[in-house]
N, C-alpha and C positions, 0 to 999 in steps of 0.2 A: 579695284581691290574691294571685295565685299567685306562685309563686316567679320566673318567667320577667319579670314586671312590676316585682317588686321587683330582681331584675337591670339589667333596662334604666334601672331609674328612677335605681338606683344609679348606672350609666356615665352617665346624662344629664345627675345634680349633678355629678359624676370633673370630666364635660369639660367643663362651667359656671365651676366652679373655677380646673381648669385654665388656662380662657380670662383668666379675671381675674385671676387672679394672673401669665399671660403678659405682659396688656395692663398690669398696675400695675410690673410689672419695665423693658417698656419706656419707658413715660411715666417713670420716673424716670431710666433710662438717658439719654432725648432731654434731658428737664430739667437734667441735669448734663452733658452734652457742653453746651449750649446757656451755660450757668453759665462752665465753664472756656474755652469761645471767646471772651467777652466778658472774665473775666480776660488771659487771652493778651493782647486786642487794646490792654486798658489798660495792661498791662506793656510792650507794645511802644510805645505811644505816649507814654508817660512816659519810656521810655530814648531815644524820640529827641525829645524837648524837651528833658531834660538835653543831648544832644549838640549841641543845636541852641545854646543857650543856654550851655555852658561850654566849646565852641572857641573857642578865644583869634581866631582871624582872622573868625570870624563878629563877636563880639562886636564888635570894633575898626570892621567895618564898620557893624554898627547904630547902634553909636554918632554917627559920621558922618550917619548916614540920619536918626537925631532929631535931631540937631542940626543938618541940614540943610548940614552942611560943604562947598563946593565943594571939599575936598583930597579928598572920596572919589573923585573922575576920576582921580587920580594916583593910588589905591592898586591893588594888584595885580590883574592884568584875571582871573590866576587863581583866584583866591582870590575875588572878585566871581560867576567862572562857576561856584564849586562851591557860591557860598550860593545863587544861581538855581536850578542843580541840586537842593539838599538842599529847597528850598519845592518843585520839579517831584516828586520823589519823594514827598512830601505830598499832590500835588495826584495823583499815580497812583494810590496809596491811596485816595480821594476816589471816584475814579473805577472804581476797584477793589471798591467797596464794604467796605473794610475800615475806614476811619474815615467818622465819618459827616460830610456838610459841616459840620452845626451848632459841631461840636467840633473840625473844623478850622480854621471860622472865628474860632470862640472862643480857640482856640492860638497860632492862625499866620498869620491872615487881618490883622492890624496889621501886622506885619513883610512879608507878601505886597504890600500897598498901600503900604506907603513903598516898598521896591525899584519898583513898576511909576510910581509917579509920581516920581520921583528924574529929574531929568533928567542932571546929574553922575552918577549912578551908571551909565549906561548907555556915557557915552563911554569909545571903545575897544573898545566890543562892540558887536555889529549888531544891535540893539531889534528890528529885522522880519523878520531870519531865519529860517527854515524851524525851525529848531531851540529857538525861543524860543516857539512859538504854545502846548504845553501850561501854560507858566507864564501866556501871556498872558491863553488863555482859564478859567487858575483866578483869578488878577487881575479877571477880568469878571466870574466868577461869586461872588469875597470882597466886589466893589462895590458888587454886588447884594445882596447877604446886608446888607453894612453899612447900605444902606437900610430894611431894612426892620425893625421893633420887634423885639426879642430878649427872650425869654425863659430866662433861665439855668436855671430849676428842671428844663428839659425836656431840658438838656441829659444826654445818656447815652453809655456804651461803646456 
């Protein structure tokens, strides 16, 4: 082997190397962005069921909703539009591909179907408005989920 052989042969394991220790820098770079996305997403979805769960004006409403209280038509139409609201921001998310349905449903899809079958919670506010159809059709889509067999172990960030 002349010298000009063992040159090239040299550059050819350099850029061999090189390659894989590229390609093992990047797989680990994707793997741990991939890693702390799914952190994020569980951080954010734990701080909003804490929020969800320790507003005082939410609470007071759900309460009513299991208990099925006809006083929840008298209680505030506002406070009623911002828990529809805080389930529609769920359901954007959903939609958004930021939480996944399974674990929306498993979250927030109880609380979604008392409000959507409530008929006391609705009066005072316009149930077929223009401005209610994303809650509605995440309502259609939590009724369906609740149909069908569930698996908890599957569920994931």
């Amino acid at each position: 082997m002349s010298l000009a052989d063992q040159v090239s042969f040299i550059k050819d394991v350099s850029i061999i190397v090189a390659g894989i220790v590229a390609l093992s820098t990047f797989m680990t770079g994707a793997i741990e962005f991939l890693r702390q996305g799914r952190q994020h997403r569980a951080e954010n979805l734990i701080q909003l069921r804490r929020r969800f769960l320790e507003t005082k004006q939410y609470r007071e409403i759900l309460d009513m909703l299991q208990s099925e209280d006809p006083a929840i038509a008298s209680s505030s139409i506002q406070e009623r539009r911002n828990l529809v609201g805080f389930l529609e921001e769920i359901a954007l998310m959903v939609n958004s591909r930021l939480i996944r349905p399974e674990v929306a449903h498993y979250m927030f899809g109880y609380y979604v179907l008392l409000v959507a079958r409530s008929e006391p919670f609705w009066q005072g506010l316009e149930r077929g408005d223009f401005y209610w159809r994303l809650f509605h059709h995440f309502a259609k889509q939590m009724e369906r989920m609740e149909a069908l067999p569930g698996n908890q172990k599957s569920l994931r960030y």
